[in-house]
C-alpha positions as CSV (number, residue, x, y, z in Angstrom):
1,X,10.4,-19.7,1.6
2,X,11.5,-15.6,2.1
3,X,7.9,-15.0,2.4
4,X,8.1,-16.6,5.9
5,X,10.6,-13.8,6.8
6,X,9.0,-10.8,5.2
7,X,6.1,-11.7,7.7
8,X,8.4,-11.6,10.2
9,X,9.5,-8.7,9.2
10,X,6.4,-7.1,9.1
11,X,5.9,-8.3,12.5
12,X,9.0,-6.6,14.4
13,X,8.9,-3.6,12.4
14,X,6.4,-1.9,14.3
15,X,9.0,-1.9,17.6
16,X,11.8,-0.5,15.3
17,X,12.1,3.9,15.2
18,X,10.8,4.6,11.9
19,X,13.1,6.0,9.4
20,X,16.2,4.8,11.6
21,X,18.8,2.9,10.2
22,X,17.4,-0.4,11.4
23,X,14.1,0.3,10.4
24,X,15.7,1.1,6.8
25,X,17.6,-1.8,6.6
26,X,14.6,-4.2,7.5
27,X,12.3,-2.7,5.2
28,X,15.8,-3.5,2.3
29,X,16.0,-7.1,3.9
30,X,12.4,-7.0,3.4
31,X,12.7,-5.9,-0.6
32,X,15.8,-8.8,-1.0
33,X,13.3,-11.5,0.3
34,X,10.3,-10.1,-1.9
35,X,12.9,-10.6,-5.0
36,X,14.2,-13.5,-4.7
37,X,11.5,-15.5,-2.9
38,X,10.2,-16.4,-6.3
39,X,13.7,-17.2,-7.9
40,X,14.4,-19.7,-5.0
41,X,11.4,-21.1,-4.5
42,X,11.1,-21.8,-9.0
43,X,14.6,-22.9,-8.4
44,X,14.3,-25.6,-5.4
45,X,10.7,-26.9,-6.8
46,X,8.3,-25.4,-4.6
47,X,4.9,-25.7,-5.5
48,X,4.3,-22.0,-7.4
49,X,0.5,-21.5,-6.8
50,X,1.1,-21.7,-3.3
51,X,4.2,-20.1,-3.2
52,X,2.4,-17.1,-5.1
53,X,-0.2,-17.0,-2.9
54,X,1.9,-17.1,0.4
55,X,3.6,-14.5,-0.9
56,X,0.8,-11.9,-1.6
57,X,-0.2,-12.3,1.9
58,X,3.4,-12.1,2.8
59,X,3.3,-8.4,0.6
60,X,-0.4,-7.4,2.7
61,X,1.5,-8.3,5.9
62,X,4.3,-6.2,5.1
63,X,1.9,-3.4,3.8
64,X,0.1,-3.4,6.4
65,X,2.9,-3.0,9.1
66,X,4.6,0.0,7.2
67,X,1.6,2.1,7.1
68,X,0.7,1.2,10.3
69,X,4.4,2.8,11.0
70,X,4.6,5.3,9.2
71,X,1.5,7.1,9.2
72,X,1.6,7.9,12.8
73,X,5.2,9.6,11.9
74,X,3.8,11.4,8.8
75,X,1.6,14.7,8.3
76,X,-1.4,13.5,6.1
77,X,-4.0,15.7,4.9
78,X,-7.6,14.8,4.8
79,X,-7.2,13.8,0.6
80,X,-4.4,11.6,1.3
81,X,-6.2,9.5,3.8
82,X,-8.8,8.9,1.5
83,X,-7.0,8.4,-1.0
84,X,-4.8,5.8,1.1
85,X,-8.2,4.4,1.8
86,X,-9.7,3.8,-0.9
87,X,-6.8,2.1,-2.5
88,X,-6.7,-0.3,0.3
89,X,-10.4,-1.0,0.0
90,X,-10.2,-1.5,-3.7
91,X,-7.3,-3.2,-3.7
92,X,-8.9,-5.9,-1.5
93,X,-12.1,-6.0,-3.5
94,X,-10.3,-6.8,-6.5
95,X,-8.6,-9.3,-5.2
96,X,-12.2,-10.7,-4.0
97,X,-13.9,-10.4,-7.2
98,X,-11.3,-12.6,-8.6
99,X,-11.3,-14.7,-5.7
100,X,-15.0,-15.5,-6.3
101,X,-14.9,-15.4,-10.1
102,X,-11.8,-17.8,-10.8
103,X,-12.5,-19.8,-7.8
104,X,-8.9,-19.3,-5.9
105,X,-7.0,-16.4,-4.2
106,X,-6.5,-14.1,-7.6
107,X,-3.4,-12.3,-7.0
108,X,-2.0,-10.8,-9.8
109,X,1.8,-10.5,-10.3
110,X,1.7,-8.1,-13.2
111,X,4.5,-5.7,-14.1
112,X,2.2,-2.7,-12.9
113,X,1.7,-4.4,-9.1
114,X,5.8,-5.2,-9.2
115,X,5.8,-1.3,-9.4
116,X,3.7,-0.4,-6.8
117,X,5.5,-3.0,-4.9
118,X,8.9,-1.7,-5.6
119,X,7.2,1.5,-4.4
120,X,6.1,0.6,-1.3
121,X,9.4,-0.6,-0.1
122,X,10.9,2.4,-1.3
123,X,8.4,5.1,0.6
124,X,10.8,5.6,3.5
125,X,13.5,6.8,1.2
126,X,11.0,9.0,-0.6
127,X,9.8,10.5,1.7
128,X,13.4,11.6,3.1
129,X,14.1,13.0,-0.1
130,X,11.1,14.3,-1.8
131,X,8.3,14.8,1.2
132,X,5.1,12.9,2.0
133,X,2.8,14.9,-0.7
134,X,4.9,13.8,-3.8
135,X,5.2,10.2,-2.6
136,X,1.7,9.7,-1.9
137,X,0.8,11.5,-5.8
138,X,4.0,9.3,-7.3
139,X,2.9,5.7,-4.9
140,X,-0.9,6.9,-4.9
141,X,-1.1,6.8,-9.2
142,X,0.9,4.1,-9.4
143,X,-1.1,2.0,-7.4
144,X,-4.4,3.3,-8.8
145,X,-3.4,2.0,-12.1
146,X,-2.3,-1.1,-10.6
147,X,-5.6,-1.6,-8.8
148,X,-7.3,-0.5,-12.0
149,X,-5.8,-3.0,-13.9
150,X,-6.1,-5.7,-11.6
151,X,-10.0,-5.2,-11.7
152,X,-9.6,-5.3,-15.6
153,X,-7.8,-8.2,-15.5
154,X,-10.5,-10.2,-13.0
155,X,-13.4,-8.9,-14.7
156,X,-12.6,-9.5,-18.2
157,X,-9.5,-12.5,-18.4
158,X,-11.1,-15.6,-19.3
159,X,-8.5,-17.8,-17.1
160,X,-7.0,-16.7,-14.5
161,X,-2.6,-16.5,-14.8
162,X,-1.5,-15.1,-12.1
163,X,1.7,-14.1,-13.4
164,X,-0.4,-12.2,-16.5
165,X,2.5,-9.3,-17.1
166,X,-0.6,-6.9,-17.5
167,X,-3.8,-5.5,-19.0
168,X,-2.5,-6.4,-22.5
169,X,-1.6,-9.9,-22.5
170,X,-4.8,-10.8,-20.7
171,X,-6.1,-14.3,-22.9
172,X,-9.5,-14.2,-24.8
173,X,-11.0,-17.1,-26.8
């Protein structure tokens, strides 16, 4: 299970420099594991609800530990604080209205939270080459879609499939 390492990850990441190489190259290691986690896991048998779920917490981990380094490194206006916030408030209650409704962690693997995903691993490099305003509009309405969606999908899916590819292949009777 790569999920095991991304929390790992997550966990040494705060004592790297940001933005140096081996902060770089952790947060890539961190990408591989998040890609291929899955593959493996499908591949060797592992059970895949818990699998899914250990590695949504392994994605909040890692989450987590990347704002908590970057941020203190960045210049953030007051709008994309809020913004940041709100996202990360939302994001958590629409994981809990699922929770509630469907009875189990409701993590959604849909092709919109793969984005945001890809996105996150990606900020360092962003905001090298295109600044901390653009990456926090490009990551910011990507992953208010996302959460969007995933509130769609939990309010109005009448069984929960965690690997639903999005808002339009959600399953009505």
């Amino acid at each position: 299970m790569l999920s095991f390492s991304r929390i790992g990850i997550s966990l040494i990441l705060p004592f790297i420099e940001v933005f140096s190489p081996l902060f770089l190259l952790l947060v890539a290691v961190a990408a591989l594991t998040d890609v291929f986690d899955g593959i493996i896991s499908r591949r060797m048998g592992f059970p895949a609800e818990k699998g899914r779920t250990l590695d949504s917490i392994a994605d909040g981990f890692f989450v987590v530990s990347l704002l908590i380094c970057i941020i203190p490194n960045i210049v953030l206006e007051d709008w994309m604080i809020i913004w940041i916030a709100a996202l990360a408030i939302s994001r958590i209650i629409a994981i809990a209205v699922g929770s509630i409704r469907f009875g189990k962690a409701a993590f959604l693997h849909s092709y919109l939270n793969k984005a945001t995903s890809a996105g996150i691993y990606l900020s360092p490099v962003l905001i090298a080459f295109i600044g901390v305003p653009a990456t926090i509009v490009i990551l910011g309405i990507l992953a208010t879609v996302s959460t969007l969606e995933h509130f769609y999908y939990n309010l109005t899916s009448d069984e929960y499939d965690p690997n639903a590819k999005g808002v339009f292949f959600v399953k009505k009777n």
